[in-house]
FIVO-803802 format. One record per residue: residue in three letters; x, y, z of N, C-alpha, C in turn. Coordinates in steps of 0.2 Angstrom, whole numbers, padded with zeros to 4 digits, always signed. Layout:
N
ALAXYZXYZXYZ
...
//
This chain:
387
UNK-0043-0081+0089-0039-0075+0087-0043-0072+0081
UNK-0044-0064+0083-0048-0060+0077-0040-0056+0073
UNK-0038-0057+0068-0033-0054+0065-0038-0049+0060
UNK-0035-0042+0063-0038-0038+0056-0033-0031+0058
UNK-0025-0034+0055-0020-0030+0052-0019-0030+0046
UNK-0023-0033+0040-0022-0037+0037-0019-0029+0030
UNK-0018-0023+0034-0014-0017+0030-0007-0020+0030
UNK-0005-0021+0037+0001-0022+0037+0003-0030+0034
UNK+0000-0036+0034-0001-0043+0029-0005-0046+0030
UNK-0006-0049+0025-0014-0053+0024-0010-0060+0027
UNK-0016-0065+0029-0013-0072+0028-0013-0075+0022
UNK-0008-0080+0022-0008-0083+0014-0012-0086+0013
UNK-0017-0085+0008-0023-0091+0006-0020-0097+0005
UNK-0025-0101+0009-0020-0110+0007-0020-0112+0000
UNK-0024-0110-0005-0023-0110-0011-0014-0107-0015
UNK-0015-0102-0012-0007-0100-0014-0003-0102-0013
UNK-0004-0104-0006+0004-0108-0002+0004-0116-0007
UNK-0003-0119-0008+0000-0125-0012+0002-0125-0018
UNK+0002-0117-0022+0004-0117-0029+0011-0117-0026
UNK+0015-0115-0022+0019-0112-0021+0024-0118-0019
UNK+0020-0122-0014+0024-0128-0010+0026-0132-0017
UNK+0021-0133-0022+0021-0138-0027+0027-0137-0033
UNK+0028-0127-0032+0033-0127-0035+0039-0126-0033
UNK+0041-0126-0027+0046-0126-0023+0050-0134-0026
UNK+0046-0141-0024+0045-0146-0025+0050-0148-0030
UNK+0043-0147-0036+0044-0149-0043+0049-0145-0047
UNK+0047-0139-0046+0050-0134-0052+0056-0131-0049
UNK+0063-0133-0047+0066-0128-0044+0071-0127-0048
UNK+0071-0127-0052+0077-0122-0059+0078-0115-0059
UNK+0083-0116-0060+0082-0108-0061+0081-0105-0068
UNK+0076-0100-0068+0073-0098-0074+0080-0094-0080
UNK+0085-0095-0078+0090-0093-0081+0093-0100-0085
UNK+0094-0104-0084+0097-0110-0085+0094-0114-0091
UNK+0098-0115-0095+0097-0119-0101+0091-0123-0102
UNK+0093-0129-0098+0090-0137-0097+0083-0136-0095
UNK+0080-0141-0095+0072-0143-0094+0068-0139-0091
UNK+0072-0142-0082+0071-0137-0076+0069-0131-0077
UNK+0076-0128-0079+0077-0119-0081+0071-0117-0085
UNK+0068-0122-0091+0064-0118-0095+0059-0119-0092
UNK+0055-0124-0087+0050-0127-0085+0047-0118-0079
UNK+0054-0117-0077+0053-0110-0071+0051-0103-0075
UNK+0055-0105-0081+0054-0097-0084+0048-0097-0087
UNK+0045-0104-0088+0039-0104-0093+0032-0100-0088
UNK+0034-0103-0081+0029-0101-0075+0030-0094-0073
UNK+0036-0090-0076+0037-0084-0073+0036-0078-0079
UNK+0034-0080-0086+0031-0078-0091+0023-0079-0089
UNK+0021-0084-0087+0012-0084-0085+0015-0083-0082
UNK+0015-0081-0075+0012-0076-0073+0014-0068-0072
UNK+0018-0066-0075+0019-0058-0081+0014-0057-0084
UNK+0010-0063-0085+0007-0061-0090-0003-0060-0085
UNK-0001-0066-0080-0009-0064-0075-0007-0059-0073
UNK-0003-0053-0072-0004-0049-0068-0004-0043-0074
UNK-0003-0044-0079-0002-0038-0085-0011-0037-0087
UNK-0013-0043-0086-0019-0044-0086-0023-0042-0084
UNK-0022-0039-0075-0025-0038-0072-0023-0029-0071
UNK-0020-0029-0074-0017-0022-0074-0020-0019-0083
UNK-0021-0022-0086-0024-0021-0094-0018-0019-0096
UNK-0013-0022-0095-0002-0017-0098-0002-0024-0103
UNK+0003-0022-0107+0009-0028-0108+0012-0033-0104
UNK+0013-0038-0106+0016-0042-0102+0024-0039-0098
UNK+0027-0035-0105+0035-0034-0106+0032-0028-0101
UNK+0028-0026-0099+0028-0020-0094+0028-0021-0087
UNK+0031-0027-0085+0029-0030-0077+0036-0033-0077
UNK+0039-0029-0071+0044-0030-0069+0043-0033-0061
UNK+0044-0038-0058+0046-0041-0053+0052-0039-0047
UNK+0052-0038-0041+0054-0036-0037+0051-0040-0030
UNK+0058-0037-0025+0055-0042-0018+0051-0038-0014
UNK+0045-0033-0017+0042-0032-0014+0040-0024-0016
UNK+0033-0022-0011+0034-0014-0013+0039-0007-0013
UNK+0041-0009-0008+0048-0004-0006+0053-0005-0011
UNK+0053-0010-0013+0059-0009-0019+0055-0006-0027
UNK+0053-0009-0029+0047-0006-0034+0047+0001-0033
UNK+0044+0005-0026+0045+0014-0026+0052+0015-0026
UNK+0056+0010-0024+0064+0015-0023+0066+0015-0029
UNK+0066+0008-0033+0067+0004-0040+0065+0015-0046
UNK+0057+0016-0046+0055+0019-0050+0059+0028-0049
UNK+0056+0027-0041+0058+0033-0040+0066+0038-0040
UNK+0070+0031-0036+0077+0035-0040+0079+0032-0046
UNK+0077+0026-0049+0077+0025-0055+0077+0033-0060
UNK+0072+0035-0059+0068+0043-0064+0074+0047-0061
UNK+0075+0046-0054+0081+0056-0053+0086+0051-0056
UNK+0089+0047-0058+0095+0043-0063+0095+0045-0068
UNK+0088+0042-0071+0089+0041-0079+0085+0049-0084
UNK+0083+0055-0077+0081+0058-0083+0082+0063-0080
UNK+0087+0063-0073+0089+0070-0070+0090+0076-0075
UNK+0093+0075-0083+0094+0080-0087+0088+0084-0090
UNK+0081+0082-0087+0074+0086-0086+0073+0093-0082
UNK+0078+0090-0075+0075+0097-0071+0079+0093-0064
UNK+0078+0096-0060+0079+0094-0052+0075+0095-0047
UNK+0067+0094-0050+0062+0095-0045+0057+0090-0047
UNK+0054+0087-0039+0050+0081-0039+0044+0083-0034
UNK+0038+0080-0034+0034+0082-0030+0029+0076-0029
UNK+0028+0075-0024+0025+0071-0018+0020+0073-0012
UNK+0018+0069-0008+0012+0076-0002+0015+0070+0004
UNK+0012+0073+0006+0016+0072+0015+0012+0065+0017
UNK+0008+0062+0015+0003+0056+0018+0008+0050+0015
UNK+0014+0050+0011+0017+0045+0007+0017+0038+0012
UNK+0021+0033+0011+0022+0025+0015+0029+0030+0016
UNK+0030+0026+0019+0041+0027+0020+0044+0027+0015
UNK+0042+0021+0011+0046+0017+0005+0042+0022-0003
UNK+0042+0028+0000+0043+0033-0005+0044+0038+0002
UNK+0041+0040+0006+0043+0049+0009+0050+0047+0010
UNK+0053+0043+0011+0060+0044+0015+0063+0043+0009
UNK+0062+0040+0005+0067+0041-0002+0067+0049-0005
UNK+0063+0050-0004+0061+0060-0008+0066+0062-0001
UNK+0067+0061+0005+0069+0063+0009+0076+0062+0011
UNK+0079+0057+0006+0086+0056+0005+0088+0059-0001
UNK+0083+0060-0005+0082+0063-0012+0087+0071-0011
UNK+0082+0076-0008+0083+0081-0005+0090+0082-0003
UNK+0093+0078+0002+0100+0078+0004+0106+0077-0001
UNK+0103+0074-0007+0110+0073-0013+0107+0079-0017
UNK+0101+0083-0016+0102+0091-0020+0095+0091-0024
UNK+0090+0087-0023+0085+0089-0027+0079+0093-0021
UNK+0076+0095-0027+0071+0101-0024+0064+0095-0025
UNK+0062+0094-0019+0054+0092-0016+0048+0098-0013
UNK+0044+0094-0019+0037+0099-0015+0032+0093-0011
UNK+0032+0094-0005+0028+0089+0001+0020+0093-0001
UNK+0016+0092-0005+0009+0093-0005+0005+0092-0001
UNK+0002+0097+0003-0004+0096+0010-0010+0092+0007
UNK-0014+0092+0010-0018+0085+0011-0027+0089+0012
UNK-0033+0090+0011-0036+0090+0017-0038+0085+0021
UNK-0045+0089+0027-0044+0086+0031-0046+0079+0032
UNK-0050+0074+0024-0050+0069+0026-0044+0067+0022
UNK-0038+0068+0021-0032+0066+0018-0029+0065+0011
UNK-0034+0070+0007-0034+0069-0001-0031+0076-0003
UNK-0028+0074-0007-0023+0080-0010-0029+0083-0017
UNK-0028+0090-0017-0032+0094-0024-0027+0095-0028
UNK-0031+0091-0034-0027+0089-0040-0025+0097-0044
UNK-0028+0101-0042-0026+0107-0042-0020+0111-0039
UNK-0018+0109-0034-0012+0109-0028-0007+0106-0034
UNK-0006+0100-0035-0004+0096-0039+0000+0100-0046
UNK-0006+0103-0050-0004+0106-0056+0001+0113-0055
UNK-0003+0116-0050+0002+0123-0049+0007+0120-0047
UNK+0008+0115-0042+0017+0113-0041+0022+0114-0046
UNK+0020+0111-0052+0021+0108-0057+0027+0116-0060
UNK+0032+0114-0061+0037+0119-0062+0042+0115-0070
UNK+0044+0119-0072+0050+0121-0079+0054+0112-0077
UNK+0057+0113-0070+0062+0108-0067+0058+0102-0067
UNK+0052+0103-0063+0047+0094-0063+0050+0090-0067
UNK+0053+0083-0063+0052+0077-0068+0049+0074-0065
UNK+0046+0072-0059+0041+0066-0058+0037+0069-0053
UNK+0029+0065-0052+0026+0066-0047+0023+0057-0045
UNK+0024+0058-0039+0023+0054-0035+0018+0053-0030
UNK+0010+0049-0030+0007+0049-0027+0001+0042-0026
UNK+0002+0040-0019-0002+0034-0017-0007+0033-0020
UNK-0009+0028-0021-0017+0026-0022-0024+0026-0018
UNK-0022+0023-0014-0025+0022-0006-0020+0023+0000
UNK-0021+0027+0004-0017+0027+0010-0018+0023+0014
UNK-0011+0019+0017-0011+0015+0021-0013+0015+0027
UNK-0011+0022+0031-0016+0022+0037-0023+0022+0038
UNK-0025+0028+0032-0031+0029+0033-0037+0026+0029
UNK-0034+0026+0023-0040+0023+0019-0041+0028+0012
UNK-0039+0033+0014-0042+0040+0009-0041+0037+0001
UNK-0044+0037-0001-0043+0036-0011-0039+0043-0014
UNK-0035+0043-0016-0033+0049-0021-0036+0051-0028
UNK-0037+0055-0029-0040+0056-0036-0035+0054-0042
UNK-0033+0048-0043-0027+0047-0049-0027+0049-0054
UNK-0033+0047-0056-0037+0047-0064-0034+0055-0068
UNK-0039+0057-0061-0039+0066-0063-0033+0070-0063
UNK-0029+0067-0058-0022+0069-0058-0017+0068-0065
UNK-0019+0060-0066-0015+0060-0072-0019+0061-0079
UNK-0024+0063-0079-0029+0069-0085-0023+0075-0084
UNK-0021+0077-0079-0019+0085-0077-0012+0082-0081
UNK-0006+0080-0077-0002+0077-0079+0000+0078-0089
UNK-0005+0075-0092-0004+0074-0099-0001+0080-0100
UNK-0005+0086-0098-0003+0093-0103+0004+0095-0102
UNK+0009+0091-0098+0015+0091-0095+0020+0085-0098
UNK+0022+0085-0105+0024+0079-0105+0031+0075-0103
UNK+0033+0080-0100+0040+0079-0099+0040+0075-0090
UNK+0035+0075-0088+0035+0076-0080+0029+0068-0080
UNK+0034+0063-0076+0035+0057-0075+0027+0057-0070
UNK+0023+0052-0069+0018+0049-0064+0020+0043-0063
UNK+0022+0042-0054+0023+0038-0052+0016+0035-0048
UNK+0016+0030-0045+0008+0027-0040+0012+0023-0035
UNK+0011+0022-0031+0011+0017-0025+0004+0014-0024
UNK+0003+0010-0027-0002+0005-0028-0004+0000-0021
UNK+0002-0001-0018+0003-0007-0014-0005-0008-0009
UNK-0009-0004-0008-0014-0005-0005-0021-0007-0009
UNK-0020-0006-0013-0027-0006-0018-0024-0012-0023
UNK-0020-0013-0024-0018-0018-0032-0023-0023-0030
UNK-0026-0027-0033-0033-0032-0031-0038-0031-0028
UNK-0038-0024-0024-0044-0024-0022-0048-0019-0026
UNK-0044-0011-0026-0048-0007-0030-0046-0008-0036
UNK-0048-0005-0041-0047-0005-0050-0042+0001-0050
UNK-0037+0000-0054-0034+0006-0056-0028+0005-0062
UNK-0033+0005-0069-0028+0003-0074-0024+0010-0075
UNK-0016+0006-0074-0011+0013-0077-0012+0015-0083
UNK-0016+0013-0090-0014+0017-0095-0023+0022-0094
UNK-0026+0018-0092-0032+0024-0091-0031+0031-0087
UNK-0027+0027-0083-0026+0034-0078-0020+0037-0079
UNK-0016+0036-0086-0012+0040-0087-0002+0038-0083
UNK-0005+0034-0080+0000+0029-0076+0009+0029-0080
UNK+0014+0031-0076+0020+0027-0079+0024+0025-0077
UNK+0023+0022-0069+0026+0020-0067+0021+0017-0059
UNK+0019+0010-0056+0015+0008-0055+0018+0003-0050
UNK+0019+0003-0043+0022-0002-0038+0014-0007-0035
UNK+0018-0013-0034+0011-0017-0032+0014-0023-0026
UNK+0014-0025-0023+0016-0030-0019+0010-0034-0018
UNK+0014-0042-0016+0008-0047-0017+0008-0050-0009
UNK+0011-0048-0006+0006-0049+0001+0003-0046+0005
UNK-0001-0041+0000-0005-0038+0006-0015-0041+0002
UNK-0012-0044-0001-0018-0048-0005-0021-0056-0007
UNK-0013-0058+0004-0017-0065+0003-0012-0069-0002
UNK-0007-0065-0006-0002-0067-0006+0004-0069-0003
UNK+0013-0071-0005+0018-0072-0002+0020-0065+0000
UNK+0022-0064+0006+0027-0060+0007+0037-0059+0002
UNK+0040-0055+0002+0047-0055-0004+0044-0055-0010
UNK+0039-0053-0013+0035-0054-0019+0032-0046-0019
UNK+0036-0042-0027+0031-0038-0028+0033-0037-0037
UNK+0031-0032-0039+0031-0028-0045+0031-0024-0047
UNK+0033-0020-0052+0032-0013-0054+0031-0012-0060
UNK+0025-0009-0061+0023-0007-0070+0028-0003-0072
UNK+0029-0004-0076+0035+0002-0082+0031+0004-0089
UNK+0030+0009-0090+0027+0010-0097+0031+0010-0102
UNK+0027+0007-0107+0036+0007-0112+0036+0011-0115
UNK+0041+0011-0118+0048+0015-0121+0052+0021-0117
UNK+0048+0019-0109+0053+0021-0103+0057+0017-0102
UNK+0062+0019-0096+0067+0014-0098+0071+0018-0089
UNK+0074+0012-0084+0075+0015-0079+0081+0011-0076
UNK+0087+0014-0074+0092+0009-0073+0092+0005-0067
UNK+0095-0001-0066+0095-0005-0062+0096-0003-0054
UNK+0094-0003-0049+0097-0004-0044+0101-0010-0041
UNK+0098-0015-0044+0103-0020-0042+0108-0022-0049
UNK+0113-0023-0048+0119-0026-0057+0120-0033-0053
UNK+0120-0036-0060+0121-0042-0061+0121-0046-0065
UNK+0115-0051-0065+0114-0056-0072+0111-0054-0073
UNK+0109-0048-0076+0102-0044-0079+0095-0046-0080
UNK+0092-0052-0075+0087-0053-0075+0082-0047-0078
UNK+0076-0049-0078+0070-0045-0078+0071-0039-0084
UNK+0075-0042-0088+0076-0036-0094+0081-0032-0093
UNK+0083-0034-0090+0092-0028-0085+0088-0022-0081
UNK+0084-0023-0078+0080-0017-0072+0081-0020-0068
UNK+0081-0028-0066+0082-0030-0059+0085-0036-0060
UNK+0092-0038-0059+0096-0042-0057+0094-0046-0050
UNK+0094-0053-0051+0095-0059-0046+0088-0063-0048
UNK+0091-0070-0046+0088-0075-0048+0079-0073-0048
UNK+0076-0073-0049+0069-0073-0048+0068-0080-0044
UNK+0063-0075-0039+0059-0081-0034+0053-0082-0038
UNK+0054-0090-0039+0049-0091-0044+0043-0093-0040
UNK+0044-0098-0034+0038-0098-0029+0035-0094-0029
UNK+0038-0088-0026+0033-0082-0024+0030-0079-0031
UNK+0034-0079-0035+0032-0074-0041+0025-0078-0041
UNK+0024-0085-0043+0019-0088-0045+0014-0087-0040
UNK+0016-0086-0033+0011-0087-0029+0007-0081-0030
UNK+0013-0075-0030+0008-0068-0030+0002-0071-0038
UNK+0005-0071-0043+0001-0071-0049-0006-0075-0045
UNK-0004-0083-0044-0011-0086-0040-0016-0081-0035
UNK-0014-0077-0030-0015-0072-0028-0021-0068-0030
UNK-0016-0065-0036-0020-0060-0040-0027-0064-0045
UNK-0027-0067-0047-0031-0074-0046-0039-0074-0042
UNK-0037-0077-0038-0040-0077-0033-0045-0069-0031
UNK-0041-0063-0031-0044-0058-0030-0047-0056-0035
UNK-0048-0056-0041-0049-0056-0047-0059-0058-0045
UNK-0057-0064-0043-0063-0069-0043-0068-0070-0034
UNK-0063-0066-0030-0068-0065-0024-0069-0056-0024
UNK-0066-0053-0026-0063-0045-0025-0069-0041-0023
UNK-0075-0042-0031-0079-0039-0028-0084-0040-0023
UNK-0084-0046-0021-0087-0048-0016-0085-0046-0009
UNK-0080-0045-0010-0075-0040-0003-0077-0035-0001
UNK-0075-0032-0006-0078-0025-0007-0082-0023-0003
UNK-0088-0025-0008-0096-0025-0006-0097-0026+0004
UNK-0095-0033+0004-0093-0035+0011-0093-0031+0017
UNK-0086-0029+0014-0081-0023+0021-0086-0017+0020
UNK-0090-0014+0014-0092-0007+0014-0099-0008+0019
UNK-0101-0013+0018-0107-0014+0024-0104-0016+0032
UNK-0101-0021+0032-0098-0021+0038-0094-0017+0043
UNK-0090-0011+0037-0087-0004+0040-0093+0000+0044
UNK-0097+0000+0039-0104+0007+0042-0107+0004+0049
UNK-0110-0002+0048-0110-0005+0055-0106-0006+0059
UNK-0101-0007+0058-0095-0005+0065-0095+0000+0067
UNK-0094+0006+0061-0093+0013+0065-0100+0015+0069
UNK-0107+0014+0066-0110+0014+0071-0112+0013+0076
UNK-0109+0007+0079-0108+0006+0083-0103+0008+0089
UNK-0099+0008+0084-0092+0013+0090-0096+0020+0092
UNK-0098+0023+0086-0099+0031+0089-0108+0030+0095
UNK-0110+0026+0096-0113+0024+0099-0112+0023+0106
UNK-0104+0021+0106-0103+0016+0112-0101+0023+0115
UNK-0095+0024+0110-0089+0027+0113-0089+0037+0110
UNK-0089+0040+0115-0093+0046+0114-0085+0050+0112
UNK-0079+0047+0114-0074+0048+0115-0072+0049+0106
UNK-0073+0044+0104-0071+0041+0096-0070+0045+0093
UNK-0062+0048+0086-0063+0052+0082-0062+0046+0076
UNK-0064+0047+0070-0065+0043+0063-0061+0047+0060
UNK-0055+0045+0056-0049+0046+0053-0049+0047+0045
UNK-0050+0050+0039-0050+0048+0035-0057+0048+0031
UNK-0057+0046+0026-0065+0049+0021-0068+0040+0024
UNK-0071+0041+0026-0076+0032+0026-0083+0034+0023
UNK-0082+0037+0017-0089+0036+0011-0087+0032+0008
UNK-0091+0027+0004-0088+0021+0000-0085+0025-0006
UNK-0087+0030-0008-0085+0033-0015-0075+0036-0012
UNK-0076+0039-0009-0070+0042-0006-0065+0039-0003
UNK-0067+0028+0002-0061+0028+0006-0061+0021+0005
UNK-0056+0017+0007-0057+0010+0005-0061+0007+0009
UNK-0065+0003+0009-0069-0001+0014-0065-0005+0021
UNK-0059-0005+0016-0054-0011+0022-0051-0007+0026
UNK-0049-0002+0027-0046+0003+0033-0050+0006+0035
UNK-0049+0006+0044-0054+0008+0049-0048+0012+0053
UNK-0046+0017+0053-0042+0022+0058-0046+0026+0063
UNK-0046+0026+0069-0051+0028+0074-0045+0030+0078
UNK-0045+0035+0083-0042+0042+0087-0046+0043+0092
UNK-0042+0040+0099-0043+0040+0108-0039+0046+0109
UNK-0042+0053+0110-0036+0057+0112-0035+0054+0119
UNK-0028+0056+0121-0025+0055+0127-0025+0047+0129
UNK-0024+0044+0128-0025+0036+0127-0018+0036+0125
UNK-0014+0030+0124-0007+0028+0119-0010+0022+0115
UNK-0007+0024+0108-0011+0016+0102-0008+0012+0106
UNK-0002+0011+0108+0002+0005+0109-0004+0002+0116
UNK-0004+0005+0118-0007+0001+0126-0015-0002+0122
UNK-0019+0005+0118-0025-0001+0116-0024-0005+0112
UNK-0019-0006+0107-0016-0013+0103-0015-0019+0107
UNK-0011-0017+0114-0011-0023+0119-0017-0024+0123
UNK-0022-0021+0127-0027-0021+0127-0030-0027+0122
UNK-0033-0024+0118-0035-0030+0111-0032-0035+0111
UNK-0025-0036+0110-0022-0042+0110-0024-0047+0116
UNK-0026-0045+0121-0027-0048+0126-0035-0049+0126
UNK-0039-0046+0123-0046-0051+0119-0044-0053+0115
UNK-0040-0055+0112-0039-0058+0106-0042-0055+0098
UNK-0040-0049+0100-0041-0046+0096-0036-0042+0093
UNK-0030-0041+0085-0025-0040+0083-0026-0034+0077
UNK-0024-0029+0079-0026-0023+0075-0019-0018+0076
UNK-0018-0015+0073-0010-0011+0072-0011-0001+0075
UNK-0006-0001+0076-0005+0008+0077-0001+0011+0071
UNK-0004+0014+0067+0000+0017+0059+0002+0012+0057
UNK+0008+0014+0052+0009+0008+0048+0013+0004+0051
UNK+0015-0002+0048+0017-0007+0052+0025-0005+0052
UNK+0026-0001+0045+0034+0000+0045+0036+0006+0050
UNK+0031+0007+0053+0035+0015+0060+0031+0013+0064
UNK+0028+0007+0067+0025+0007+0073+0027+0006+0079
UNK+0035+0004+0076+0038+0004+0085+0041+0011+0085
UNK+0037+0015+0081+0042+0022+0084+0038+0026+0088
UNK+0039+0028+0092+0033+0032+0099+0035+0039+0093
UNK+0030+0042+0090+0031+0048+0087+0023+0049+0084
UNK+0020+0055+0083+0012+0056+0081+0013+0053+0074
UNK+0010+0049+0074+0008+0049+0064+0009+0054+0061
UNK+0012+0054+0055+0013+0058+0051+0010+0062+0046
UNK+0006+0055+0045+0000+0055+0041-0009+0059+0046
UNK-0008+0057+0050-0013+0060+0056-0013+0067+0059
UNK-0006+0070+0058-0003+0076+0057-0006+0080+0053
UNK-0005+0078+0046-0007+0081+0041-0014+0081+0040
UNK-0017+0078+0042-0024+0081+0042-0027+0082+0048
UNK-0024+0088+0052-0024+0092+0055-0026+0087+0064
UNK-0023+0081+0065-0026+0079+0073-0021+0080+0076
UNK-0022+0083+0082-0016+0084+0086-0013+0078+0090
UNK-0006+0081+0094-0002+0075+0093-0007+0070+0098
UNK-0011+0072+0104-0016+0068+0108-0019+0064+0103
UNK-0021+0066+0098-0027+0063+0096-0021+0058+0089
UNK-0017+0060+0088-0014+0055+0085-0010+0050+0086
UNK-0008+0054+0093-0004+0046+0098-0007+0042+0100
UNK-0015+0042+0099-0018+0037+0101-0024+0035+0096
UNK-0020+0033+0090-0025+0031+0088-0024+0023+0082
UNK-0027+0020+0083-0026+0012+0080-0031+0011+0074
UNK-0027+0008+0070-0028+0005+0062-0032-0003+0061
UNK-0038-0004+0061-0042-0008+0059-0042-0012+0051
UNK-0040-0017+0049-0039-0017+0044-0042-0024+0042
UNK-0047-0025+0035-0048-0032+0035-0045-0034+0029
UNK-0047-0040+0027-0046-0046+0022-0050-0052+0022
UNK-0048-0054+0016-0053-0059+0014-0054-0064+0018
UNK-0050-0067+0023-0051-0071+0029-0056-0068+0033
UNK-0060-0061+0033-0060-0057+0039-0069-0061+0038
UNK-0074-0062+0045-0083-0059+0042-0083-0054+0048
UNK-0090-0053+0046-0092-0048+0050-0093-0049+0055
UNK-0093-0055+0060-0093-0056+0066-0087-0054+0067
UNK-0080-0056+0066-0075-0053+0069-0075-0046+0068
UNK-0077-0042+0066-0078-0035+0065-0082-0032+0073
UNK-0088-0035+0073-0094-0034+0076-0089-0037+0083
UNK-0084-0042+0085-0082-0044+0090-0076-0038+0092
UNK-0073-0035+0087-0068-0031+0087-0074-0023+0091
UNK-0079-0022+0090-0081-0017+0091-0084-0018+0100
UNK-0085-0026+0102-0085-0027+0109-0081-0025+0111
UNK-0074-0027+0110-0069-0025+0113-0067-0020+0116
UNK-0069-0016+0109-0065-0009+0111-0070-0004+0115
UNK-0077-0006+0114-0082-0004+0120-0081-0007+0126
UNK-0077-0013+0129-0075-0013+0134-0067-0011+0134
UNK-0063-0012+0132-0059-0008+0134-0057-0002+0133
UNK-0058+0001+0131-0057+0010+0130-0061+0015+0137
UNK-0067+0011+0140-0070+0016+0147-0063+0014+0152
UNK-0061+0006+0151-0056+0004+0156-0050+0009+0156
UNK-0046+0008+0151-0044+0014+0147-0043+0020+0151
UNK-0049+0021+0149-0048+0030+0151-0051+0030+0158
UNK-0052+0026+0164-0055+0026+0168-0048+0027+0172
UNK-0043+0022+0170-0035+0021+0173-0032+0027+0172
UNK-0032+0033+0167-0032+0038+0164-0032+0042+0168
UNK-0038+0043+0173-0041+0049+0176-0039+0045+0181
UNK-0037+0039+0185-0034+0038+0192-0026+0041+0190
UNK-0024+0040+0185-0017+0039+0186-0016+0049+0185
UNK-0022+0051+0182-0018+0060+0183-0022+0064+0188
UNK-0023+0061+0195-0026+0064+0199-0021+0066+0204
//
């Protein structure tokens, strides 16, 4: 089996799963709890607040824990329309988002806030210029990814939150969740104030994630209860996962740029070999190493269906995804492949290559046999079935 979804989850590096299993085991206190135990869990859930603040260049007191990305954007982003709605009633965002922010801006809207959806171009980066004209009296947040999920595209954060400063009333949120360990991107460099990260797309535990807070911000809970995590997020802390993600981050710290490096050569040589094979092929997305991430590979069969060449693949053993993992079972054009301008043909059919640090370039190089043998069969079935 060639597994390269690794956008939608990585495998757990067996390094992780033994910090994890060891702490399961020995350490199962709850870091709340008085006695040994208790302090023995919160000691471990302080280090590792403190590896990932690390790795972020923040404060420790500025990493907040969560089960994962989607709560972290839901956490920041209606957290801000809560705690500072007395700002204004306008939020701005671009149309490439995960779900676990467009749909929240999208629930936003129906309880009465005014959204600007930001256009893209055509390799799927928004102009940070676009960005500042948004920028209205009402503005309290802007929200925008780091790397795109489906595609790869890098955003320009840095310069966005250079522009931002001259604005001080108006919030920068990030959706990190694809880059945190792979690409670099410290929140106070870039102006960052509010920063989601999750630890299973990095080879860590899945229910494990995190959200930077800049201090002296301040955001009310979504969940109430025993006021964990400084009273932002209530319930016990999973303290396996917490440790595993920090083990994680760890580990990526110490193979990352090796990855990097890796995937940017092995991407160039796959894609030329697809446009080689396949004369059909569209390339989704910035794939310059300066512009796109190395580890996403989105390619576009017009008139094909992603679901049938996913199955295809699966059946060489080869496992690769159609958009994101969280709307794949919806038969609808990508949203994200929409906005930068592929029609519904060429978006309906198109599948998301994705690696990780399990991946080598043989599996890369085998994934590129496949698809040069399956994709002529493909479209050969294509033209019997519309005669």
């Amino acid at each position: 089996m060639i597994y390269l979804d690794n956008s939608a989850t990585t495998q757990t590096d067996p390094e992780v799963a033994k910090v994890m299993a060891d702490v399961m085991v020995d350490v199962f206190g709850n870091p709340s709890s008085l006695h040994g135990l208790g302090v023995k869990a919160e000691r471990l859930v302080t280090g590792a607040r403190k590896v990932i603040a690390q790795a972020l260049n923040v404060s420790p007191e500025e990493i907040f824990f969560t089960s994962g990305g989607t709560e972290a954007n839901n956490l920041a982003i209606r957290g801000v329309t809560e705690e500072y709605a007395g700002r204004g009633k306008h939020l701005i965002t671009t149309e490439i988002e995960h779900p676990s922010v467009y749909e929240v801006f999208q629930y936003l809207e129906r309880k009465g806030w005014n959204v600007t959806y930001l256009p893209v171009d055509s390799q799927g980066r928004v102009n940070p210029d676009d960005v500042e004209r948004a920028i209205t009296e009402e503005t309290v947040l802007v929200s925008i990814m780091h790397v795109n999920n489906e595609i790869g595209t890098i955003q320009p954060i840095e310069e966005i939150g250079r522009r931002l400063e001259r604005y001080p009333k108006v919030l920068f949120h990030v959706d990190a969740v694809q880059s945190f360990g792979k690409i670099p991107l410290l929140p106070r460099q870039a102006k960052i104030d509010f920063l989601s990260a999750s630890g299973h797309k990095l080879h860590g535990p899945k229910g494990v994630g995190c959200l930077y807070i800049r201090k002296n911000l301040h955001l009310p809970p979504l969940l109430i209860g025993g006021g964990q995590e400084q009273g932002i997020r209530s319930g016990t802390e999973n303290v396996p996962g917490i440790v595993g993600m920090a083990k994680a981050v760890v580990l990526a710290r110490q193979k990352g740029d090796a990855f990097i490096r890796d995937s940017a050569n092995w991407k160039e040589a796959f894609l030329r070999q697809i446009q080689e094979r396949l004369s059909s092929v569209i390339i989704n997305g910035d794939v310059s190493r300066e512009g796109g991430a190395p580890y996403i590979i989105n390619l576009s069969f017009p008139f094909l269906k992603s679901e049938v060449i996913v199955h295809a693949l699966e059946k060489e053993g080869v496992y690769v995804s159609s958009k994101s993992a969280c709307s794949s079972k919806k038969e609808l054009p990508s949203r994200v492949l929409k906005a930068i301008g592929r029609s519904d043909e060429e978006a309906l059919g198109s599948i998301r290559i994705s690696l990780g640090r399990m991946n080598t370039e043989e599996d890369l190089m085998r994934c590129a046999d496949a698809l040069g043998k399956v994709i002529p069969m493909l479209q050969q079935v294509m033209k019997v079935h519309n005669r």
